[in-house]
VOTILO-614373 format. One line per field, with one value per residue: residue number from 1; residue in three letters; x, y, z of N, C-alpha, C in turn. Coordinates in pm, 1 decimal, padded with zeros to 6 digits, always signed. Atoms other than C-alpha are relative to their C-alpha. Layout:
<recs>
n <- NUM, ...;
res <- ala, ...;
nX <- X, ...;
nY <- Y, ...;
nZ <- Z, ...;
caX <- X, ...;
caY <- Y, ...;
caZ <- Z, ...;
cX <- X, ...;
cY <- Y, ...;
cZ <- Z, ...;
</recs>
This chain:
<recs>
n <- 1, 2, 3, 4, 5, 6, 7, 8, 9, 10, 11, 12, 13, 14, 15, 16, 17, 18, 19, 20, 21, 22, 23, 24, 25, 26, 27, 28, 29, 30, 31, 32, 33, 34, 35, 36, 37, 38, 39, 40, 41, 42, 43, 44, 45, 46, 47, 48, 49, 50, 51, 52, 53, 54, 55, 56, 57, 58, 59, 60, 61, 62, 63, 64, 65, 66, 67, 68, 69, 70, 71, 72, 73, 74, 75, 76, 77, 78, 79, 80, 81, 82, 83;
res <- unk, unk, unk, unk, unk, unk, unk, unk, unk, unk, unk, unk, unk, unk, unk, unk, unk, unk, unk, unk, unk, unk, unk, unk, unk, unk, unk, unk, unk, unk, unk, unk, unk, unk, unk, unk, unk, unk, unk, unk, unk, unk, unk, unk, unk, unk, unk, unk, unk, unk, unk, unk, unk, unk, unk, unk, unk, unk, unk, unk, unk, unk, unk, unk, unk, unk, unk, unk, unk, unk, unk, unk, unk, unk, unk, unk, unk, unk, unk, unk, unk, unk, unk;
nX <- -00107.4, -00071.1, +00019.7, -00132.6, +00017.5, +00014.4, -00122.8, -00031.3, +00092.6, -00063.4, -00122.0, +00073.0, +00039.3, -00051.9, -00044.1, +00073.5, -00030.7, -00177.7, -00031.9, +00097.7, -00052.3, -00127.6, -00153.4, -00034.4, -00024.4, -00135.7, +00039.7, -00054.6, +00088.4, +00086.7, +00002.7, +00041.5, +00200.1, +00022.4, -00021.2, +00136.6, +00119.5, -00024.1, +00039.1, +00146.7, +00054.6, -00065.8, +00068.5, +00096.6, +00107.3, +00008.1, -00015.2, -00100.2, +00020.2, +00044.8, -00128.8, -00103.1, +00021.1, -00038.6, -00169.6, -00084.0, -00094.2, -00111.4, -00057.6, -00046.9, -00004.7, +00059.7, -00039.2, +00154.8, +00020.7, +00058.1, +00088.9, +00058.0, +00131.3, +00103.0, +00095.6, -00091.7, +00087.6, +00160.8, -00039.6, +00130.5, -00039.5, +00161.5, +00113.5, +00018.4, +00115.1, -00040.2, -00040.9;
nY <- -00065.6, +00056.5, -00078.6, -00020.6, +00031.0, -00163.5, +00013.5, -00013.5, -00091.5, -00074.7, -00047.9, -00078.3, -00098.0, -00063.2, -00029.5, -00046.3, -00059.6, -00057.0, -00099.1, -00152.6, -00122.0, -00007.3, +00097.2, +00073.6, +00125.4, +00102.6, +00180.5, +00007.8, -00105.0, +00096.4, +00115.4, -00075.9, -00016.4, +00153.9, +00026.3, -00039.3, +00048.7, +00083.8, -00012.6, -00005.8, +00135.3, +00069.5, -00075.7, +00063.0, -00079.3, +00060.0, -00098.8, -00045.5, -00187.2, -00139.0, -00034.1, +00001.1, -00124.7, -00080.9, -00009.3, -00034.0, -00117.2, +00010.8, +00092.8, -00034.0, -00177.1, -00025.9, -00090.9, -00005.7, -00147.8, -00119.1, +00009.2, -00134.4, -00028.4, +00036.3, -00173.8, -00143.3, -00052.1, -00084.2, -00163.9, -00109.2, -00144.1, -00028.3, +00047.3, -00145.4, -00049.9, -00148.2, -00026.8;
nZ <- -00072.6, -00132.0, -00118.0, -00124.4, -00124.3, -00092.2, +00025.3, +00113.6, +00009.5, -00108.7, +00090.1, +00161.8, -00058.2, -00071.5, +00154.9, +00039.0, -00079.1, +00023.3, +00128.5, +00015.5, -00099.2, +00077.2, -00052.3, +00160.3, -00051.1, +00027.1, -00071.7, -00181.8, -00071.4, +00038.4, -00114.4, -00094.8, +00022.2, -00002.7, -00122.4, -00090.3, +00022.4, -00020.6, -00116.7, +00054.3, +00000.2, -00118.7, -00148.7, -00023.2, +00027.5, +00106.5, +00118.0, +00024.8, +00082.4, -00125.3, -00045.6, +00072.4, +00010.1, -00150.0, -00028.7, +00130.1, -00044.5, -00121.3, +00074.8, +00138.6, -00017.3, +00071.4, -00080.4, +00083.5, +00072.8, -00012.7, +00058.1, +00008.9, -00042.2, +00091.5, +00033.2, -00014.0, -00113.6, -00008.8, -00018.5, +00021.6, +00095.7, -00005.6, +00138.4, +00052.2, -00014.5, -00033.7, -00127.8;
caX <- +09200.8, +09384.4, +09255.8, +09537.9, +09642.8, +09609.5, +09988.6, +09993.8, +09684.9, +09891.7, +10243.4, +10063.9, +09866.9, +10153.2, +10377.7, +10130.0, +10115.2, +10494.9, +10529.0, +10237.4, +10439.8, +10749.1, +10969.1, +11135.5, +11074.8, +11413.3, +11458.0, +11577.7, +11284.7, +11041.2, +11216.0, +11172.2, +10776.7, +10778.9, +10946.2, +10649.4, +10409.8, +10556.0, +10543.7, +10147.1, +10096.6, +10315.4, +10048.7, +09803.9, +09569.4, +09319.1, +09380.3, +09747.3, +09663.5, +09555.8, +09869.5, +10096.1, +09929.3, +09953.8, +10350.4, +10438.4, +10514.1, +10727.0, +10889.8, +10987.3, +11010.3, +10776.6, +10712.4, +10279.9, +10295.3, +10201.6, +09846.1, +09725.3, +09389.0, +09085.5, +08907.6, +09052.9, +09044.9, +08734.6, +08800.8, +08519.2, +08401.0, +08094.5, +07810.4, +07822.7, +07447.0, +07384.9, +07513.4;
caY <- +04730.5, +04576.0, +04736.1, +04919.2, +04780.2, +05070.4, +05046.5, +05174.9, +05416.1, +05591.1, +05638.6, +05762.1, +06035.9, +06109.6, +06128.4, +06319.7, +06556.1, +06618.6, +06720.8, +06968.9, +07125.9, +07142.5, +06864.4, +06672.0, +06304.8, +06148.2, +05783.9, +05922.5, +06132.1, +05830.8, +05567.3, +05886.5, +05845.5, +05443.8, +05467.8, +05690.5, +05497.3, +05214.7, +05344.7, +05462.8, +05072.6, +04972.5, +05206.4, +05120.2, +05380.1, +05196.3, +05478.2, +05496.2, +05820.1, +05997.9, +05912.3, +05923.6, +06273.4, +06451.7, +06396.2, +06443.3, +06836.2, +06774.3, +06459.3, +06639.9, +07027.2, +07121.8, +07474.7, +07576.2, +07794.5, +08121.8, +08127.4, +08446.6, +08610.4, +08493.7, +08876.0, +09221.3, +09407.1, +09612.6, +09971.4, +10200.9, +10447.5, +10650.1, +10578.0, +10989.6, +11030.6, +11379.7, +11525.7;
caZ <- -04561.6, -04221.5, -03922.5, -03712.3, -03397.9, -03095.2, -03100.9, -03462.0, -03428.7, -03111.3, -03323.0, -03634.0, -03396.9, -03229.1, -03588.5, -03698.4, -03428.6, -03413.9, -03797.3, -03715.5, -03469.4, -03721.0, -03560.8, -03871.2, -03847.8, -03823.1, -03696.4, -03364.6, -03303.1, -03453.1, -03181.0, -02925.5, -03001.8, -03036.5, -02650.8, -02528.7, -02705.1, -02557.7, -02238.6, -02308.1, -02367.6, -02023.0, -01799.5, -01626.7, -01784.2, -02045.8, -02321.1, -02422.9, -02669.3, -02345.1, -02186.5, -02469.7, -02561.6, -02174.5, -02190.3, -02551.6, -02501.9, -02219.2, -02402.1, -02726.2, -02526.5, -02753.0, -02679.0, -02725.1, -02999.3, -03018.4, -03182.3, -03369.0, -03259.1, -03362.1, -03376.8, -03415.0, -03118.5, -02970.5, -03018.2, -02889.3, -03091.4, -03150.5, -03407.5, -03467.6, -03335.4, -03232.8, -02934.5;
cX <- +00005.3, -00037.8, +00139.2, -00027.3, +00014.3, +00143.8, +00054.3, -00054.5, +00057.7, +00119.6, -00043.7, -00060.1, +00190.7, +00142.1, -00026.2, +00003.0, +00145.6, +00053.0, -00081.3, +00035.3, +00111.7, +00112.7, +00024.2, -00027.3, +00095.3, -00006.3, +00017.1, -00139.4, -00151.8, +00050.6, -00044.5, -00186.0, -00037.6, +00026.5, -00146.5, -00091.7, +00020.7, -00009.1, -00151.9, -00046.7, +00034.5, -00064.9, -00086.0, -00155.2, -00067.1, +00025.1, +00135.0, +00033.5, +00038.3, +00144.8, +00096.0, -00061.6, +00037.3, +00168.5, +00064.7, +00040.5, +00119.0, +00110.3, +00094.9, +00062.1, -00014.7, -00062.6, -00204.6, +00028.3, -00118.4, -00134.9, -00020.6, -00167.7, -00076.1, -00119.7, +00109.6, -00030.0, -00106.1, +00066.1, -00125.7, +00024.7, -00168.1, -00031.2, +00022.4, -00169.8, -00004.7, -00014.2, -00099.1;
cY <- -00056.4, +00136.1, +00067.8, -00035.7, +00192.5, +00064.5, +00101.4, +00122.1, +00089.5, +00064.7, +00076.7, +00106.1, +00092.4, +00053.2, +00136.9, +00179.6, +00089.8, +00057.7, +00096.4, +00131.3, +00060.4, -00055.2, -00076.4, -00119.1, -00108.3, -00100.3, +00053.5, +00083.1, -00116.0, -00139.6, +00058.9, -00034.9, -00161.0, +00021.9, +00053.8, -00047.1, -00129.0, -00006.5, +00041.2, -00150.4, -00040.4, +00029.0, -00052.8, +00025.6, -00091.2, +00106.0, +00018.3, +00096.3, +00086.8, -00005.2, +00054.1, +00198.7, +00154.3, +00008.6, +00012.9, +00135.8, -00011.7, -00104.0, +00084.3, +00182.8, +00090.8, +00150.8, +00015.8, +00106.6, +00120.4, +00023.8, +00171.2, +00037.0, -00017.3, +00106.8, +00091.8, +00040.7, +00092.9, +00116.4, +00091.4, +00129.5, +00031.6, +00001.8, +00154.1, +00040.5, +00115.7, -00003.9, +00092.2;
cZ <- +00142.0, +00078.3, +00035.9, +00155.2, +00092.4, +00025.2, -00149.5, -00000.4, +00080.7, -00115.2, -00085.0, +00075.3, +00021.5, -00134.2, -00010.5, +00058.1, +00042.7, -00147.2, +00005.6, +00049.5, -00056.9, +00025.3, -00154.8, +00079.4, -00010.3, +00061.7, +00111.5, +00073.2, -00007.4, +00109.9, +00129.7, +00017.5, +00014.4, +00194.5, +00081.5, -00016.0, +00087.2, +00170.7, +00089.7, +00040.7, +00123.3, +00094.3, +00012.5, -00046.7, -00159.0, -00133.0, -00010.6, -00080.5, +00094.1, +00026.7, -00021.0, -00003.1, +00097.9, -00010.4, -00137.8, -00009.8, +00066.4, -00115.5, -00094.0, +00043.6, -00118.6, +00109.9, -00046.8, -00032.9, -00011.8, -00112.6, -00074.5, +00078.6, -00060.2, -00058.4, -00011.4, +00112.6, +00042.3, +00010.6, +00041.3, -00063.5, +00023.7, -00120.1, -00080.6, +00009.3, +00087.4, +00165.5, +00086.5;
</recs>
């Protein structure tokens, strides 16, 4: 199997990433993601993930969804040991 270039490995994250959030991947939203990756590769920063990653919300106005809770909440109560 052909390595991926960092070019390839970025898009495919960032793909990836955008159907998770429930964007469809239409060509216009897949050249939207090539431009940021493209602009990722144009920075001066050596990691174009990082880059590409920090501005892809904004990019797409991707909203951070609303998570559920990971516990129930604490209710105090008493054990019922005598009074």
């Amino acid at each position: 199997m052909m390595a991926q270039s960092l070019a390839e490995q970025t898009l495919s994250r960032v793909c990836n990433y955008l159907s998770a959030m429930g964007v469809e991947l239409t060509r216009e939203v897949t050249v939207q993601a090539l431009k940021l990756v493209e602009a990722g590769l144009a920075s001066a920063q050596e990691d174009p993930f990082h880059f590409v990653m920090e501005r892809v919300n904004d990019h797409f106005a991707l909203q951070n969804p609303v998570l559920p809770t990971t516990t129930p909440p604490i209710i105090r109560s008493s054990m019922g040991f005598g009074e």
